[in-house]
N, C-alpha and C positions, 0 to 999 in steps of 0.2 A: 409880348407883342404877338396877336394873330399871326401874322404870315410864319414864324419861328415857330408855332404849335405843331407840334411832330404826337403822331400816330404809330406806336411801334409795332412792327409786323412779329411774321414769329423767328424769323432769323436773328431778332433783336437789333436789326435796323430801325432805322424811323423814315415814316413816310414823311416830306415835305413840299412847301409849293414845289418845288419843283417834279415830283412824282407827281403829285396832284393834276397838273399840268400836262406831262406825257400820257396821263390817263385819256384826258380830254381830245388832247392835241388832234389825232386823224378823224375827230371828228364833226371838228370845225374847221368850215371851209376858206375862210378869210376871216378880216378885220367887218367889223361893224354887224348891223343886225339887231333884233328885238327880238330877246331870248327870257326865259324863264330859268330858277333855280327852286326846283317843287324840294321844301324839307330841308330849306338852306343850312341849319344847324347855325355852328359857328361861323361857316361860311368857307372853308376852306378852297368848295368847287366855286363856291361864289366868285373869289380872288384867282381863282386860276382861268374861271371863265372870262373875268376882266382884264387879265395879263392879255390870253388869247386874241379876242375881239378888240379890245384897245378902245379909243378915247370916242370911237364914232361910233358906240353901240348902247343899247341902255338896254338894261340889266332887269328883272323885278324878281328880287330877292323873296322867298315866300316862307315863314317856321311861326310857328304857333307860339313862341318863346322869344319874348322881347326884348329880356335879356342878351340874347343869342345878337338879335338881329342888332341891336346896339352896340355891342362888341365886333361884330363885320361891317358895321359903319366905318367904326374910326376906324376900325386896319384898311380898309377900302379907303377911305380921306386921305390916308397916310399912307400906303403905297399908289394909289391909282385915281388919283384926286379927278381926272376929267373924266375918267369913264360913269355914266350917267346909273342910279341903283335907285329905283323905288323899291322900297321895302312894304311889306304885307305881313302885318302880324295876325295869320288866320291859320286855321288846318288847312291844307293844301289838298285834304281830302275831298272835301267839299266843292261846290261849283265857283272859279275864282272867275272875277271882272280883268279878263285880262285882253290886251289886244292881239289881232292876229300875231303868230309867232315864228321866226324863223328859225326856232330850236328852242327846247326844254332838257335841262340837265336832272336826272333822278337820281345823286349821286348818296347810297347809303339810307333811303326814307324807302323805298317799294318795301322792304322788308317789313315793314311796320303796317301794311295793310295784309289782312288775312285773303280780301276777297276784291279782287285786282280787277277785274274788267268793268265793272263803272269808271271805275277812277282811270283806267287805260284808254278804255269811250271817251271821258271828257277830255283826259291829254291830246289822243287823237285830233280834238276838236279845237282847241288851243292854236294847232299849227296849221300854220299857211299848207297848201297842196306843195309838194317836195319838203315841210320842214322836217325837223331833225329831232330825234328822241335820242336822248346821251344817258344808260342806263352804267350806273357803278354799285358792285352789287357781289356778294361773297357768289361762290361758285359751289354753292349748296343746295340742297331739298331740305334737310333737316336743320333745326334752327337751333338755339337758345336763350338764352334771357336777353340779350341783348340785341339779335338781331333773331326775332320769333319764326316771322317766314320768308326767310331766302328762295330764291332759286338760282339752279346752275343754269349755265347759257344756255346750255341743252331745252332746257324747260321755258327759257324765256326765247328763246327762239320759237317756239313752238306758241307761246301765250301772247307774242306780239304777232304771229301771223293772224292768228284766232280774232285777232282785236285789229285789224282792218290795218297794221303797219307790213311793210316790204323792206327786201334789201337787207335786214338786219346780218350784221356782221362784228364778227368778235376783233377789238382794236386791240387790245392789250392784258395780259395778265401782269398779277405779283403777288406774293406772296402778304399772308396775313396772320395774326397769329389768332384773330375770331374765323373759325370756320376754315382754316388754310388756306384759303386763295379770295381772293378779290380780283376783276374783271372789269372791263369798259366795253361797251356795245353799240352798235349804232343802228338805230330802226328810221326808216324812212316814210312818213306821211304819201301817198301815194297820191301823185297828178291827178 
């Protein structure tokens, strides 16, 4: 079962929805809304985006991997049946059809682009003036196989002011066992 897929950190805990979810939490402001998940994977931010906002929000799930997105269906049907999830089986790299947005979660995909300010330009552009950019993301510059290029808040602070976002603010760490730490972020679309 999706939501029971645990991620183990390096203390040999497991991360679950419920971490998943404190990650997110301060940087969603209420229930409801028209949100993105750029790089959904299995969908873990997916479902915790969904616990979040609740049954008055629709969703559009985004992962190149169909597989993926099929497998975050039924656990989405099956814990969060009214919460509304268009799924998109595209690269999220590319320029996506999507409508104005009151937030975009990047939880665990930025890593995977070498060269981030187009793809930050078009996020930018995604979101309504004040939306919300929800960055989850190791707290590194140097990478490895699995996660190529990271960066630490440090540097993404500094690559989300460069790229026309404000406000950006550190919500949470925890620990990891890829790259030691994992991080949630919040950059703000500016009025």
């Amino acid at each position: 079962m999706l939501l029971q897929k645990k991620l183990q950190n390096e203390r040999g805990q497991r991360m679950n929805h419920n971490d998943h979810v404190r990650l997110l939490r301060k940087g969603v402001v209420g229930p409801g809304g028209v949100w993105a998940d750029l790089g959904s994977g299995w969908g873990a931010f997916t479902l915790a985006l969904a616990d979040l906002l609740g049954p008055t929000a629709r969703i559009y799930s985004i992962d190149k991997e169909r597989a993926s997105l099929r497998q975050q269906e039924q656990a989405l049907h099956e814990h969060f049946p009214t919460v509304e999830v268009a799924y998109q089986a595209t690269d999220f790299t590319r320029h996506l059809d999507l409508p104005p947005l009151d937030g975009v979660v990047m939880a665990n995909s930025l890593h995977y682009v070498r060269k981030k300010d187009d793809l930050l330009q078009r996020v930018r552009g995604y979101l309504r003036p004040g939306g919300r950019l929800l960055l989850v993301e190791y707290n590194a510059d140097r990478g490895n196989f699995w996660a190529p290029y990271p960066l630490s808040y440090r540097t993404w602070e500094a690559l989300a002011r460069q790229n026309g976002f404000a406000h950006t603010t550190l919500l949470e760490r925890a620990p990891s066992r890829y790259l030691n730490e994992i991080y949630s972020a919040l950059s703000i679309r500016p009025d």
